[in-house]
Backbone bond lengths (Angstrom), bond angles and torsions (degrees), N, CA, C in turn:
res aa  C-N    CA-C-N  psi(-1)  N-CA   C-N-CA  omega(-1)  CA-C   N-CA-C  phi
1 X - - - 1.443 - - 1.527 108.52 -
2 X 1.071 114.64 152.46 1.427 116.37 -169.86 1.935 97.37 -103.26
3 X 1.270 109.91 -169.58 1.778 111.39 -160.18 1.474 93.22 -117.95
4 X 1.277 144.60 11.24 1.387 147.78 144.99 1.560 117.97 -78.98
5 X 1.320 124.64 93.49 1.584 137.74 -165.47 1.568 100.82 -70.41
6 X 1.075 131.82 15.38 1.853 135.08 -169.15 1.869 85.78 -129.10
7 X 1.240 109.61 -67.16 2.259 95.32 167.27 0.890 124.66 -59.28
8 X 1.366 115.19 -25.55 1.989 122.15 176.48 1.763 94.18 -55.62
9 X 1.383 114.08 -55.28 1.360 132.95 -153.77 1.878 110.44 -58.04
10 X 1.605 87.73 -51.43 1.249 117.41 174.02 1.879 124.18 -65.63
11 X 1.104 101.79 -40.60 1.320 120.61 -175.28 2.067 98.99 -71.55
12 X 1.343 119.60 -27.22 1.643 127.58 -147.80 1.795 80.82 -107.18
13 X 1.195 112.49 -42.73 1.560 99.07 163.68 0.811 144.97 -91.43
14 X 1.835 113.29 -3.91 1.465 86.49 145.19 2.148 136.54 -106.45
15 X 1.580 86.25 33.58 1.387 117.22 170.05 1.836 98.81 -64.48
16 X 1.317 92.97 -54.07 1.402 119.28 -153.71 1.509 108.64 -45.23
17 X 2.227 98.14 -53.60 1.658 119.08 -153.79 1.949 70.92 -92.03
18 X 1.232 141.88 -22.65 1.725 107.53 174.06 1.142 120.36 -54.08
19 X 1.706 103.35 -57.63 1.370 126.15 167.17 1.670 119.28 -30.43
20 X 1.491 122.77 -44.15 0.995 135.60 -176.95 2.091 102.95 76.60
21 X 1.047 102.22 62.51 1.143 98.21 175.11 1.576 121.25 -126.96
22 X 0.974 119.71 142.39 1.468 116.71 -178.12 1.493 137.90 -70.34
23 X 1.346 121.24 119.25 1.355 109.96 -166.70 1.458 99.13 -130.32
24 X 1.670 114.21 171.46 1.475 96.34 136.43 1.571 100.82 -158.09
25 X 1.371 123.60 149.37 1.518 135.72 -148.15 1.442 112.37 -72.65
26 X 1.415 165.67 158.49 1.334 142.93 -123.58 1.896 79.92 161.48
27 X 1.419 87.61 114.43 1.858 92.50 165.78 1.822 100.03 -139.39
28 X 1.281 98.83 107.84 1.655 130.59 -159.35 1.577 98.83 -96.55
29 X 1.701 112.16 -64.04 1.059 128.82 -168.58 1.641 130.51 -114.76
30 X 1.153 125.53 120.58 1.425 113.31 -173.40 1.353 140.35 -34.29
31 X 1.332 108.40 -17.83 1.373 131.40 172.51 1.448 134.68 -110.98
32 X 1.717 99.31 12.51 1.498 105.37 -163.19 1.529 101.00 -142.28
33 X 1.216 137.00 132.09 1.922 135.44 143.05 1.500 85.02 -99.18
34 X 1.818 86.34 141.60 1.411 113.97 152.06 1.181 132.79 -124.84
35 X 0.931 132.20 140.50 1.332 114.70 173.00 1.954 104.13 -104.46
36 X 0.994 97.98 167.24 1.667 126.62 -161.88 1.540 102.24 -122.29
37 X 1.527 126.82 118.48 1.093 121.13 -162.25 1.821 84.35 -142.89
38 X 1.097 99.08 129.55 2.157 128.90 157.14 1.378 121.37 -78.44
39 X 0.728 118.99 118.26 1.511 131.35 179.97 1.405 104.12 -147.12
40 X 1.555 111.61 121.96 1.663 114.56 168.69 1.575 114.22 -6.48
41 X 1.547 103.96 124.85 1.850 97.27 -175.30 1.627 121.01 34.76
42 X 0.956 114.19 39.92 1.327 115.71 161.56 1.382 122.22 -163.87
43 X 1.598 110.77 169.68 1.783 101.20 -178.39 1.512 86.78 -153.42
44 X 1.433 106.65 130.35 1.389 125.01 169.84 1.168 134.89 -106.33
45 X 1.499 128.88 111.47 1.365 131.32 -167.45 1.439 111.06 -99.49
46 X 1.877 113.21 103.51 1.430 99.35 170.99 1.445 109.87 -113.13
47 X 1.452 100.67 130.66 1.761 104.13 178.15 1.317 112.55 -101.50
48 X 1.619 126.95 134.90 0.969 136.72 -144.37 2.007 81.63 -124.59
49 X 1.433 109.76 108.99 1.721 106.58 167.16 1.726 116.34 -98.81
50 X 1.583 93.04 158.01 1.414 97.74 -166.92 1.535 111.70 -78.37
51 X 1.393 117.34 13.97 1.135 133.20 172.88 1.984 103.42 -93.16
52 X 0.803 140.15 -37.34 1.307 147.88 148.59 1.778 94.00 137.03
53 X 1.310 115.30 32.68 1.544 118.16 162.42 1.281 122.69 -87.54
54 X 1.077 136.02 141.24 1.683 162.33 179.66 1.253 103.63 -90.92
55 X 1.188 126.95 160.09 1.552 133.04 147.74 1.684 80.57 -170.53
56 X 1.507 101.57 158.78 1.394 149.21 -157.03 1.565 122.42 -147.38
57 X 1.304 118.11 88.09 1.745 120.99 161.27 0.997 96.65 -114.79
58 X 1.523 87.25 137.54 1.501 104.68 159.56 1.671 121.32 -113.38
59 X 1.361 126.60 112.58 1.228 140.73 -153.87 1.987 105.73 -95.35
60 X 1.972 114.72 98.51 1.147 109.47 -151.06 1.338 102.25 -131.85
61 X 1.708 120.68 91.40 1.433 108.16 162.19 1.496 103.47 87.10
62 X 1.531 109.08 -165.25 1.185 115.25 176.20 2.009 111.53 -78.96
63 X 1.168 93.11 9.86 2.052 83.48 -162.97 1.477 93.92 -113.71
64 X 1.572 120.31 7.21 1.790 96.75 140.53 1.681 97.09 112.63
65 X 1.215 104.33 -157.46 1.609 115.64 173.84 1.302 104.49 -94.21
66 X 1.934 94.77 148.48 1.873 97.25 155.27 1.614 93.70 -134.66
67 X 1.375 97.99 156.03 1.709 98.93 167.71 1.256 105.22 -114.16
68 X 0.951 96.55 136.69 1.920 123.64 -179.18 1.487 110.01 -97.90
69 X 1.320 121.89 139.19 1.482 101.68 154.07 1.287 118.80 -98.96
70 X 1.377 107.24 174.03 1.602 106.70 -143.02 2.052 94.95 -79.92
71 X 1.687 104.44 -19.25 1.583 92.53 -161.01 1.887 102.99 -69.28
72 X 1.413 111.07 -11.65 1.247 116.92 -178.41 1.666 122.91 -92.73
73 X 1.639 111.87 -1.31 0.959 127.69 176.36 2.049 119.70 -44.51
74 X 1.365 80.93 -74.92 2.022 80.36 -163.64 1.726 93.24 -74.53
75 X 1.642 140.97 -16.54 1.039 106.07 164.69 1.750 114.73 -62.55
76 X 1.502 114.64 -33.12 1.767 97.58 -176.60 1.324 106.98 -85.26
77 X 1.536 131.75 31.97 1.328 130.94 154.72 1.758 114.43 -103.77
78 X 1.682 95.21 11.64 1.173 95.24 162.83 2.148 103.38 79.98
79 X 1.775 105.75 166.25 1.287 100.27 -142.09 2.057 78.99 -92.80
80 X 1.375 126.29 164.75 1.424 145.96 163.45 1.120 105.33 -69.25
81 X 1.691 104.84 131.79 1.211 133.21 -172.13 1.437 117.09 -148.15
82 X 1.207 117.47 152.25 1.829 124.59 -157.50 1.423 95.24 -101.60
């Protein structure tokens, strides 16, 4: 990842549209875009801060939150495919 939190942001979506995965972008906090990502039984909130911080929940079912870190992210979204 590079140290500009707006290319970090940019760069993870278009990970996302290779991936073909569904998102849609979420500005909650003055200092943060997120995007909102679907995945079978699950929904993933990654907030991207203008400080160049990450954070990662993943929101699953009845058993609640987990936090992920972000460097483990697109491997547990599984490997890119055409």
């Amino acid at each position: 990842m590079c140290q500009n939190a707006f290319a970090n942001f940019l760069l993870f979506l278009d990970e996302l549209e290779r991936r073909k995965i569904a998102y849609d972008i979420v500005h909650v906090r003055s200092d943060t875009l997120m995007a909102q990502l679907y995945v079978p039984g699950q929904r993933w909130e990654v907030e991207f801060y203008a400080d160049g911080r990450i954070e990662l929940e993943v929101f699953q079912g009845s058993s609640g939150v987990k936090y992920v870190k972000y460097e483990d992210l697109l491997e547990r979204l599984g490997p890119y495919s055409d």
